[in-house]
N, CA, C and O atoms as a Tinker XYZ file with bonds, in Angstrom:
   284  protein
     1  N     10.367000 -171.504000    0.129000    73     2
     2  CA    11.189000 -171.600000    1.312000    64     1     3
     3  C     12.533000 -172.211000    0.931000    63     2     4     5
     4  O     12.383000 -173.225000    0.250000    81     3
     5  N     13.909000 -171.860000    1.194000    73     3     6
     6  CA    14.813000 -171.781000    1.265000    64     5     7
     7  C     15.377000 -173.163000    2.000000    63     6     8     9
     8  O     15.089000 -173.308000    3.187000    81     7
     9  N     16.299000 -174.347000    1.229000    73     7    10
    10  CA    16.744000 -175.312000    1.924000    64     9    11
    11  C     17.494000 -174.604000    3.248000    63    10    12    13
    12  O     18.112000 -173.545000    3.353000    81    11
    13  N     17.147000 -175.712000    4.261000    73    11    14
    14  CA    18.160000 -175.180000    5.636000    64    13    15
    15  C     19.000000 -175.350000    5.590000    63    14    16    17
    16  O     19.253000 -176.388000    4.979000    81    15
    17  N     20.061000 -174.663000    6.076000    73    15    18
    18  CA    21.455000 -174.600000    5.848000    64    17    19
    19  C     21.817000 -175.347000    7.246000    63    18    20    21
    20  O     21.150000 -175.395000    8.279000    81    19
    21  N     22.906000 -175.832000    6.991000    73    19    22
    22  CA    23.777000 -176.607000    8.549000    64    21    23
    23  C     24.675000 -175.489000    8.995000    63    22    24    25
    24  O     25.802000 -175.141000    8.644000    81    23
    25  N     23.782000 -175.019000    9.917000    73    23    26
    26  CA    24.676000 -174.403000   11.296000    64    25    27
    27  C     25.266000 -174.674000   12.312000    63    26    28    29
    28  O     24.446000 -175.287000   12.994000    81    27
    29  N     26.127000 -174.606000   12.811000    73    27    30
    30  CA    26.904000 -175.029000   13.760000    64    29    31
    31  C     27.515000 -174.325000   15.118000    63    30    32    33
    32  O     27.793000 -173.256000   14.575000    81    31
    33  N     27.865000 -174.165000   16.271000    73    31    34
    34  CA    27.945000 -173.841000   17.031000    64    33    35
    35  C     29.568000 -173.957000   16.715000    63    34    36    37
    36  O     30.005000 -175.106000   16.664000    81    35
    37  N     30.481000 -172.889000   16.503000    73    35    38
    38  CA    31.724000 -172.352000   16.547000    64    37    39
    39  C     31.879000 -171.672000   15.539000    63    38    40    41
    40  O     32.709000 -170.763000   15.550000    81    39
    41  N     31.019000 -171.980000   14.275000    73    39    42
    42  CA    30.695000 -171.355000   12.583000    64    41    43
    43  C     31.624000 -169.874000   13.037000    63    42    44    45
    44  O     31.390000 -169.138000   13.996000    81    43
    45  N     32.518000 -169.765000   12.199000    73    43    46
    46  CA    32.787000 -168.538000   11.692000    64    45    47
    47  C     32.412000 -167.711000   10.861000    63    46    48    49
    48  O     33.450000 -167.081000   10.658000    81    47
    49  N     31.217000 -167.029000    9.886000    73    47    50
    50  CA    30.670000 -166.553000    8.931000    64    49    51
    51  C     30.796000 -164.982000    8.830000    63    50    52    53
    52  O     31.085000 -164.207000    9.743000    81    51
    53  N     30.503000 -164.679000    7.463000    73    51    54
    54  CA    31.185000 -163.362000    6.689000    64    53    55
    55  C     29.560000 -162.650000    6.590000    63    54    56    57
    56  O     28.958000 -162.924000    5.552000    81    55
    57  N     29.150000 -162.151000    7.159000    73    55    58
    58  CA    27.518000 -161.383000    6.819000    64    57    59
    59  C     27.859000 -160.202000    5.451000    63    58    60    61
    60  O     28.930000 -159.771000    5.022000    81    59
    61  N     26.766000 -160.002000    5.134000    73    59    62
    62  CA    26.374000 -158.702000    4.204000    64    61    63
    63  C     26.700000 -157.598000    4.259000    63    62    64    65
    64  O     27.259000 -156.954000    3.372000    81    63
    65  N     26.266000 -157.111000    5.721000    73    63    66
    66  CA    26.700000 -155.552000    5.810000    64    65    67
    67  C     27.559000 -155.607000    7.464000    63    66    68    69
    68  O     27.335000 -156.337000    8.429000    81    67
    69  N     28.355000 -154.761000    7.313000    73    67    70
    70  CA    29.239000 -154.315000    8.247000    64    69    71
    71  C     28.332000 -153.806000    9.548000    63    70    72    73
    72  O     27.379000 -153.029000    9.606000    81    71
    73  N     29.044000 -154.585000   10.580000    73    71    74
    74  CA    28.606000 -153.985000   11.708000    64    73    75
    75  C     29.419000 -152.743000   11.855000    63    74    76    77
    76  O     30.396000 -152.408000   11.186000    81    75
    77  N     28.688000 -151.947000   13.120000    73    75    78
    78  CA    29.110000 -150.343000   12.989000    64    77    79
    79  C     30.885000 -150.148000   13.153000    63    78    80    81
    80  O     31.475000 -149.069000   13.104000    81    79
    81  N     31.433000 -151.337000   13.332000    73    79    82
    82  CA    32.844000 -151.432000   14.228000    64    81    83
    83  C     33.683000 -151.266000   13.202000    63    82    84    85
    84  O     34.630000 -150.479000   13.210000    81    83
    85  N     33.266000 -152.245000   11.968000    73    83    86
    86  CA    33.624000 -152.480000   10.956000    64    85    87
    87  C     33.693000 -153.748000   10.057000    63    86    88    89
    88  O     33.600000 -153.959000    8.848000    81    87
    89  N     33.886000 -154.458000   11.108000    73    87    90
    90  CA    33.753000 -155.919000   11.003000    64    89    91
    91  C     32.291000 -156.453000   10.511000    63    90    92    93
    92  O     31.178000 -156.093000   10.894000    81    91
    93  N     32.766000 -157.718000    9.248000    73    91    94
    94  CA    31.665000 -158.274000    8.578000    64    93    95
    95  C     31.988000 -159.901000    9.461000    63    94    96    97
    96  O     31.313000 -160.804000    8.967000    81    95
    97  N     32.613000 -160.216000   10.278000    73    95    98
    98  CA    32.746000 -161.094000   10.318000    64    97    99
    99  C     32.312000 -161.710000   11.750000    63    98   100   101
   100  O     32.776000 -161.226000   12.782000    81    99
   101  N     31.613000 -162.546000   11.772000    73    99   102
   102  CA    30.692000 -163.224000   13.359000    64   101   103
   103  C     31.172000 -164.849000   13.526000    63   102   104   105
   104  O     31.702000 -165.579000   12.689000    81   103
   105  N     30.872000 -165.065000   14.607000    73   103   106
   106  CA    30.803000 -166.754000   15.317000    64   105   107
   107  C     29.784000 -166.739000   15.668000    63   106   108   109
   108  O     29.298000 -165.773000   16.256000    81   107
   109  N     29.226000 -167.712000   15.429000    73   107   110
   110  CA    27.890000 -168.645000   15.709000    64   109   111
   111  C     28.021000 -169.442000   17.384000    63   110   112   113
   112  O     28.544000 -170.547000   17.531000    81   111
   113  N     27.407000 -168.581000   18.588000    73   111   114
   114  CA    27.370000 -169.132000   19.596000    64   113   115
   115  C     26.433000 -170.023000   20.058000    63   114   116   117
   116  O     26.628000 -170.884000   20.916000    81   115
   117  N     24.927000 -169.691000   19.192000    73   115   118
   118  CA    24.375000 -170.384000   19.995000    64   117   119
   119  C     23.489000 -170.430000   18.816000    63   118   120   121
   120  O     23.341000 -169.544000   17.974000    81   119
   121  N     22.739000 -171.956000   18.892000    73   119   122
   122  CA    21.982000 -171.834000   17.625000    64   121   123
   123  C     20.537000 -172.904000   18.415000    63   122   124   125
   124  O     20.708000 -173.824000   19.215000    81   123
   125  N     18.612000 -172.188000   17.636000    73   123   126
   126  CA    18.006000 -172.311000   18.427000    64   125   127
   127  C     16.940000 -171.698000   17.196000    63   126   128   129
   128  O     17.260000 -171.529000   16.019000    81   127
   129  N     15.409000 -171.379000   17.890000    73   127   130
   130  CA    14.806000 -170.636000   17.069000    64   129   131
   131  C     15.746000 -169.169000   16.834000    63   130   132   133
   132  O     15.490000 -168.779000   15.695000    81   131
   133  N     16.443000 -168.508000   17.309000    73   131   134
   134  CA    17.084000 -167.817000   17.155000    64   133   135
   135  C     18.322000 -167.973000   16.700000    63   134   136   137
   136  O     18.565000 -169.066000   17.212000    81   135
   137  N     19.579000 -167.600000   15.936000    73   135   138
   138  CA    20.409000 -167.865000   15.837000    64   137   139
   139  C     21.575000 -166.582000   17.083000    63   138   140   141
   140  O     21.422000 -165.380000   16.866000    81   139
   141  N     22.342000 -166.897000   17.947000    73   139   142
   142  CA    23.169000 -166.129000   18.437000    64   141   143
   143  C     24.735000 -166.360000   18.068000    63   142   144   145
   144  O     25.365000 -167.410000   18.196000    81   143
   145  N     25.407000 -164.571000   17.365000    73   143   146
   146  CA    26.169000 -164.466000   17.141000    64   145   147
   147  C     27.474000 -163.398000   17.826000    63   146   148   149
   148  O     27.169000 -162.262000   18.190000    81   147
   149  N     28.387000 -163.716000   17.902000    73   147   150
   150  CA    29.288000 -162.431000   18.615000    64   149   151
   151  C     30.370000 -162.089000   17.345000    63   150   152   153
   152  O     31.067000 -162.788000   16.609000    81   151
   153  N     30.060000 -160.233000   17.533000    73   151   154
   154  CA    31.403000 -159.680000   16.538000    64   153   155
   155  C     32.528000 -160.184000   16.851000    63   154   156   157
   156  O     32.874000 -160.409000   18.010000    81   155
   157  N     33.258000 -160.427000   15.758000    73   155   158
   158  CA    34.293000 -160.659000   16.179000    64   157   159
   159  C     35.566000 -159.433000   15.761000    63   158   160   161
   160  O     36.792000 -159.421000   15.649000    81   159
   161  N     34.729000 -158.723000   15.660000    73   159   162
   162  CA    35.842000 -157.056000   15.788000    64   161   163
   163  C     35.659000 -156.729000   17.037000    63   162   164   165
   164  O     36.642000 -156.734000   17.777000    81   163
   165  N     34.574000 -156.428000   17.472000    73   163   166
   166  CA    34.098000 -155.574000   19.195000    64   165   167
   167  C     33.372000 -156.630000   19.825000    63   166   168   169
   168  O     32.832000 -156.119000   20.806000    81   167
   169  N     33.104000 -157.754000   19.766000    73   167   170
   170  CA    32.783000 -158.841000   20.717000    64   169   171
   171  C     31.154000 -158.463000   21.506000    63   170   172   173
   172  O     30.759000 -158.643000   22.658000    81   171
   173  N     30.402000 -157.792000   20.122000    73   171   174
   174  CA    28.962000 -157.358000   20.530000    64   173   175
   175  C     28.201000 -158.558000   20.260000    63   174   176   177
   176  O     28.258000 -159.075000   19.144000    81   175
   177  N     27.449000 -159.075000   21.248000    73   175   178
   178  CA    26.372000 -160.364000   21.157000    64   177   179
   179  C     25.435000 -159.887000   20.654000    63   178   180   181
   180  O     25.048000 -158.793000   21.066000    81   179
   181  N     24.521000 -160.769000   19.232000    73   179   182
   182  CA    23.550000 -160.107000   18.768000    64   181   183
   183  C     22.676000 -161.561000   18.604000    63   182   184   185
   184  O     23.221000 -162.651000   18.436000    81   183
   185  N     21.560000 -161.399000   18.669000    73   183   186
   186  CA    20.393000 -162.867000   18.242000    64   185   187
   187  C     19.970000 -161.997000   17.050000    63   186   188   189
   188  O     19.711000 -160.793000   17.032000    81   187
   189  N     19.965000 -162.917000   16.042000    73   187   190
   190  CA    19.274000 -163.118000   14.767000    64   189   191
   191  C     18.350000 -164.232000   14.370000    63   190   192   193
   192  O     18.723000 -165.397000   14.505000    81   191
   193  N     17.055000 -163.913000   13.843000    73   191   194
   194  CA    16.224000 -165.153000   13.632000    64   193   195
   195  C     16.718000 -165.463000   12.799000    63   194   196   197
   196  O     17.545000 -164.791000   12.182000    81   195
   197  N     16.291000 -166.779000   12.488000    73   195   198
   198  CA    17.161000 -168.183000   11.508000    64   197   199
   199  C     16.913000 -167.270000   10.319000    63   198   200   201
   200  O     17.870000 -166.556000   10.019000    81   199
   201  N     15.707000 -167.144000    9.514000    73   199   202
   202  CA    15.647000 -166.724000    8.416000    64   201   203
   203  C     16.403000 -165.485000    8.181000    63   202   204   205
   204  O     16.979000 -165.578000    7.098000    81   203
   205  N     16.627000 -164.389000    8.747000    73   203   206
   206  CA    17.214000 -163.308000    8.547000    64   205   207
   207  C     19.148000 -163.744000    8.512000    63   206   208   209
   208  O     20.042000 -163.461000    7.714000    81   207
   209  N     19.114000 -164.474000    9.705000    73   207   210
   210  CA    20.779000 -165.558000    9.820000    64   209   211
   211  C     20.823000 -165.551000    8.109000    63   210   212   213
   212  O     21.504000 -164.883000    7.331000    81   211
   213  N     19.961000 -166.420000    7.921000    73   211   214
   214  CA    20.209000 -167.606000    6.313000    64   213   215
   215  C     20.485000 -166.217000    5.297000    63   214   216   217
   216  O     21.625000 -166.104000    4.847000    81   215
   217  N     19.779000 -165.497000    5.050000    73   215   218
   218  CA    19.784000 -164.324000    4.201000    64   217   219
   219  C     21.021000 -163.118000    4.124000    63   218   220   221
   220  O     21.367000 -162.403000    3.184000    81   219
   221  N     21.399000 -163.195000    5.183000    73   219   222
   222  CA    22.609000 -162.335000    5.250000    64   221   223
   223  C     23.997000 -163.087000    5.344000    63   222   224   225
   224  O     25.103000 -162.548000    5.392000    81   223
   225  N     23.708000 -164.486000    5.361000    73   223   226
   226  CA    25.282000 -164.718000    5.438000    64   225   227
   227  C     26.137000 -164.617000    3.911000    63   226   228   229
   228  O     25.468000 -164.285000    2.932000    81   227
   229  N     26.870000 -164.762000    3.821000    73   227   230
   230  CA    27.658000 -164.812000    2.169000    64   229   231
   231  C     28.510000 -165.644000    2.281000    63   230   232   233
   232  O     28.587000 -166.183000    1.177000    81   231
   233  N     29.294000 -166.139000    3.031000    73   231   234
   234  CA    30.724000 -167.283000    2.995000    64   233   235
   235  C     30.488000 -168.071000    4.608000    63   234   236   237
   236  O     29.822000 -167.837000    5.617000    81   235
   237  N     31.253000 -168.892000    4.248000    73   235   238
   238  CA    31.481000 -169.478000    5.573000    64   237   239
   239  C     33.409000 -169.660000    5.951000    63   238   240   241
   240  O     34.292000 -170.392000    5.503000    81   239
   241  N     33.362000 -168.582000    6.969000    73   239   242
   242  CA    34.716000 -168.593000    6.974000    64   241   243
   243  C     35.990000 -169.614000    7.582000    63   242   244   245
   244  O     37.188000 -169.689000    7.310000    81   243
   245  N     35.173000 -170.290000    8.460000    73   243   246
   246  CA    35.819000 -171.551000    9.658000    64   245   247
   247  C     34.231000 -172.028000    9.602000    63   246   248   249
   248  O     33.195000 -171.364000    9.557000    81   247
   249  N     34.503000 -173.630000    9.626000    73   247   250
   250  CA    33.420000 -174.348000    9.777000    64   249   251
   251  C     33.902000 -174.648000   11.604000    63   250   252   253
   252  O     35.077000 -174.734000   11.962000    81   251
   253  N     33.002000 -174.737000   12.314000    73   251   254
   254  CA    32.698000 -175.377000   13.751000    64   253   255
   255  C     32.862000 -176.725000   13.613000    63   254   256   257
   256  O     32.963000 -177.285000   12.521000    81   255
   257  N     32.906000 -177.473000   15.073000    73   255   258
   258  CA    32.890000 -179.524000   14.591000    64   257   259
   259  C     31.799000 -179.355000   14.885000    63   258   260   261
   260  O     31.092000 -178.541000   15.479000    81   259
   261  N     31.711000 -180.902000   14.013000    73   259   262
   262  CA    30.287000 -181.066000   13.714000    64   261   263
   263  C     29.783000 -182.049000   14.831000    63   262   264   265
   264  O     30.615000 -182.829000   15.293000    81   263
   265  N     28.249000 -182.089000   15.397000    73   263   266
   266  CA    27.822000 -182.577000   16.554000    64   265   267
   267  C     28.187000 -184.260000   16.517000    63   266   268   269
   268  O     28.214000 -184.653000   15.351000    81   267
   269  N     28.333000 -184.812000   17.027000    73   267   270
   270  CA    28.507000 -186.178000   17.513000    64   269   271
   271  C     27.323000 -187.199000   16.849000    63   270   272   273
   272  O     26.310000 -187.248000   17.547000    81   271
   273  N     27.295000 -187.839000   15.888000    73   271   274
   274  CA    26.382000 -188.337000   15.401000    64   273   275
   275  C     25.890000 -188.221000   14.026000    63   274   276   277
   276  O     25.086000 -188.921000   13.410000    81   275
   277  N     26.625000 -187.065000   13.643000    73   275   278
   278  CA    26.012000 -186.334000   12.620000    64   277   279
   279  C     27.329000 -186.088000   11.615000    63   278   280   281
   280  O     28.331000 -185.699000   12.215000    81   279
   281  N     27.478000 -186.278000   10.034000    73   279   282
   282  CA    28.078000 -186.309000    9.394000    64   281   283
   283  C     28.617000 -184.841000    9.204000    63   282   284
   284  O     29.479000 -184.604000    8.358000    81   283
């Protein structure tokens, strides 16, 4: 199993494969057992489970702030 990665709620991230629009590139809206992301070429909302999230990302393009409490 794969260390967890720190996700964040504003995360800008670069995925693997191109959504159909063209765009590789998503924001992290909502994070949960699911991770929810919106294109940010065509503004399509998609949920991804965490593990599949962790596996397809490649960069992190804009980090989000980080929660209140937490380094």
């Amino acid at each position: 199993m794969a260390a967890p990665m720190d996700i964040r709620v504003g995360d800008v991230v670069q995925l693997r494969k191109a959504h159909p629009c063209g765009s590789d590139v998503w924001e992290v809206v909502r994070i949960g057992a699911d991770i929810g992301v919106v294109c940010r070429g065509c503004g399509r909302r998609v949920l991804l489970d965490r593990g599949r999230f962790q596996r397809r990302v490649t960069a992190f393009v804009q980090r989000g702030p980080a929660a209140k409490g937490f380094p």
